[in-house]
C-alpha positions in Angstrom: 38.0 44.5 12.7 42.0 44.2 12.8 43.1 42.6 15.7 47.4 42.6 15.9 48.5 38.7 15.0 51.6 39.1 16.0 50.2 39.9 19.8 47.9 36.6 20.1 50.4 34.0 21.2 48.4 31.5 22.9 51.8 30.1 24.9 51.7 33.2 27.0 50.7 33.1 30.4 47.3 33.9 31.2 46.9 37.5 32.1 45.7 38.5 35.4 43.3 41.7 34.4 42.4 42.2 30.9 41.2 45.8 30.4 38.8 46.7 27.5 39.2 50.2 26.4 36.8 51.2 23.5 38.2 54.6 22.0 36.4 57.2 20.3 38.5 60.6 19.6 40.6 59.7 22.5 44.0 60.4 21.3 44.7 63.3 23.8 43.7 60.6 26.8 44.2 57.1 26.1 48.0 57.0 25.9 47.8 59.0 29.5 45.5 56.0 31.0 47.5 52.7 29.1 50.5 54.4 30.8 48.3 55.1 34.3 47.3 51.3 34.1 50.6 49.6 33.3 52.5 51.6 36.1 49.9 51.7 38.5 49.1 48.1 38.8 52.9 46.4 38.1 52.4 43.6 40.7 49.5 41.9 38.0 50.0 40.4 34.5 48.5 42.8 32.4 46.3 42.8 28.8 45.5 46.3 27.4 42.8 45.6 24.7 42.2 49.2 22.6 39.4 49.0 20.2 39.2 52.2 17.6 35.1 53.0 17.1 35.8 54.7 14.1 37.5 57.6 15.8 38.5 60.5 13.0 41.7 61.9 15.0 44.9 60.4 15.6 43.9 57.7 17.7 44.7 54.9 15.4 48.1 56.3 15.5 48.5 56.9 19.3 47.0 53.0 19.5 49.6 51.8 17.1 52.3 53.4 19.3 51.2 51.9 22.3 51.2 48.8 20.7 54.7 49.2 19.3 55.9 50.3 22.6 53.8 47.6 25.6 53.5 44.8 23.0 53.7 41.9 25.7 50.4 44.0 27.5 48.4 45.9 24.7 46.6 44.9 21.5 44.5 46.8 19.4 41.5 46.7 17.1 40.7 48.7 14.9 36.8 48.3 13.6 35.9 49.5 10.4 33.9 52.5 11.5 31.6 53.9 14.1 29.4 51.1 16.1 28.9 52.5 19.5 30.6 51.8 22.4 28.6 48.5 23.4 29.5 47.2 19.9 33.2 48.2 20.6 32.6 46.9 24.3 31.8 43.3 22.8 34.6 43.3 20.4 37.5 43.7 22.8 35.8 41.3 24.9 36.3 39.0 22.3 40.2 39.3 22.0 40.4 39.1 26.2 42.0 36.2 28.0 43.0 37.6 31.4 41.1 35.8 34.6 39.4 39.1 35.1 38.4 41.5 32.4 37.7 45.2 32.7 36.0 48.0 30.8 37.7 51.4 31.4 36.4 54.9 29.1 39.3 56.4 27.0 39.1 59.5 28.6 40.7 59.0 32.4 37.4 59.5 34.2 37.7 56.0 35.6 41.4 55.9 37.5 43.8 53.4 37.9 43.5 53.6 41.8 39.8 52.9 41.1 40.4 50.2 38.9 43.1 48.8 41.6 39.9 48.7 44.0 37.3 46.9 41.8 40.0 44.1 41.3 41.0 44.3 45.0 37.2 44.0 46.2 36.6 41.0 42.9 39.6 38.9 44.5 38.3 39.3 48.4 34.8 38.5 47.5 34.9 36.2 44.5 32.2 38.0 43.3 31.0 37.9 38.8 30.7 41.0 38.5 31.7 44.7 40.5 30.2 48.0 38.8 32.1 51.6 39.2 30.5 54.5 39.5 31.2 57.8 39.3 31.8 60.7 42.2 31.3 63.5 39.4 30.4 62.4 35.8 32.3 64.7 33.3 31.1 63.8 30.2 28.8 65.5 27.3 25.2 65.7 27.3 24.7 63.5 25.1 26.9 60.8 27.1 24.9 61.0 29.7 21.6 61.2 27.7 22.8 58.0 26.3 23.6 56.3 30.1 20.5 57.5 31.2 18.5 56.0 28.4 20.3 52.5 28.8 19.4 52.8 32.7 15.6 53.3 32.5 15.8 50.2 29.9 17.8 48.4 32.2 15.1 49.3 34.4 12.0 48.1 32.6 13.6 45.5 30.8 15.5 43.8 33.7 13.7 44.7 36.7 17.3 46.3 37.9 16.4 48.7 41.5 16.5 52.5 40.9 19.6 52.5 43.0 21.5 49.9 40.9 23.6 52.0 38.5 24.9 49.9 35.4 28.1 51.7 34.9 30.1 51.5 31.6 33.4 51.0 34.1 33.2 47.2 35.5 35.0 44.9 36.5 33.8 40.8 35.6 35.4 37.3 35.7 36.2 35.8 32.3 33.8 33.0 32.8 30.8 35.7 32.8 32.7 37.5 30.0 32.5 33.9 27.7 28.8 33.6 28.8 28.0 36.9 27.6 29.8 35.9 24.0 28.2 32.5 23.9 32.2 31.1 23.9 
C-alpha cells in the first residue's frame, strides 16, 4: 500500500467529510465522481481517499491525475494487487481524518446529491452511522451475488432485520470509523 506523503500534513485543518472510494477498473468513472463530489459539495472541507484494488486499466493513472490536480482534497493508495473491496474499504479508512467519513462505489451509482443527503440527515440527527440504498442497482451479477451473500451473513451472523439493507454506500462518524480499526 502507497499512500501520497506529500498529502499527509497533520497541520491541516480537519476535514469535514472524508470519502472512501475503493476503485476497481474505474478509470472511465471515478474522475467523473471526484469532480461530482468536489463541486457539488464546495460549502464542506473535503478529503477524497482513492484506493486502487489492483485495477488492470488506467486507473492508477486517472488516480495520479486527480491527485496532481485536487491535492489539498484527494489522496491515493495504491495496494499491491486485488483484495476485495472490504479490504480496500478498510485501507482508505485508515488514511481518513475528516469528522465524517464516507464510502462511495467508483462507478457514480451513488450521487453527490445523495451523498449531500446522508451528511445532511448525519448532522440533524447526530446519528453513527446512515446507510444508502439504492432506487435501481446497476451493477453485474456477480456484484450483486456478492451483496447478497454478505446480507444473508449479516443476517445470521448479526441478527440484522430482513428489511435492514447493509449498503456498501454509508455514511459514519470518525469515532465509529477508529472503533472499527481498533485506533
Amino acid at each position: 500500500m502507497t499512500p501520497d506523503p506529500e498529502n499527509n500534513s497533520s497541520e491541516e485543518i480537519q476535514p469535514d467529510l472524508s470519502v472512501v472510494i475503493p476503485v476497481f477498473n474505474g478509470a472511465a468513472t471515478v474522475g467523473k465522481v471526484v469532480r461530482s463530489i468536489l463541486q457539488g459539495l464546495p460549502e464542506l472541507k473535503l478529503e477524497i481517499v482513492l484506493v486502487d484494488d489492483g485495477s488492470t486499466d488506467d486507473s492508477a493513472m486517472i488516480c495520479e491525475a486527480l491527485v496532481s490536480k485536487h491535492r489539498d482534497s484527494v489522496r491515493y493508495i495504491q495496494l499491491d494487487g486485488n483484495h476485495g473491496e472490504h479490504n480496500a474499504v478498510l485501507a482508505g479508512l485508515h488514511f481518513t481524518a475528516g469528522k465524517w467519513v464516507a464510502v462511495m462505489d467508483d462507478d457514480g451509482q451513488n450521487t453527490t446529491k445523495a451523498l449531500a443527503e446522508l451528511y445532511a440527515h448525519a448532522q440533524k440527527t447526530d446519528t453513527d452511522v446512515v446507510y444508502g440504498s439504492y432506487r435501481a442497482r446497476k451493477h453485474n451479477w456477480f456484484r450483486k451475488l456478492g451483496s447478497y451473500a454478505a446480507q444473508q451473513t449479516a443476517q445470521l451472523i448479526l441478527k440484522t432485520p430482513r428489511e435492514v439493507y447493509l449498503s456498501s454506500f454509508k455514511l459514519m462518524k470518525l469515532s465509529l470509523v477508529r472503533g472499527i480499526l481498533h485506533d
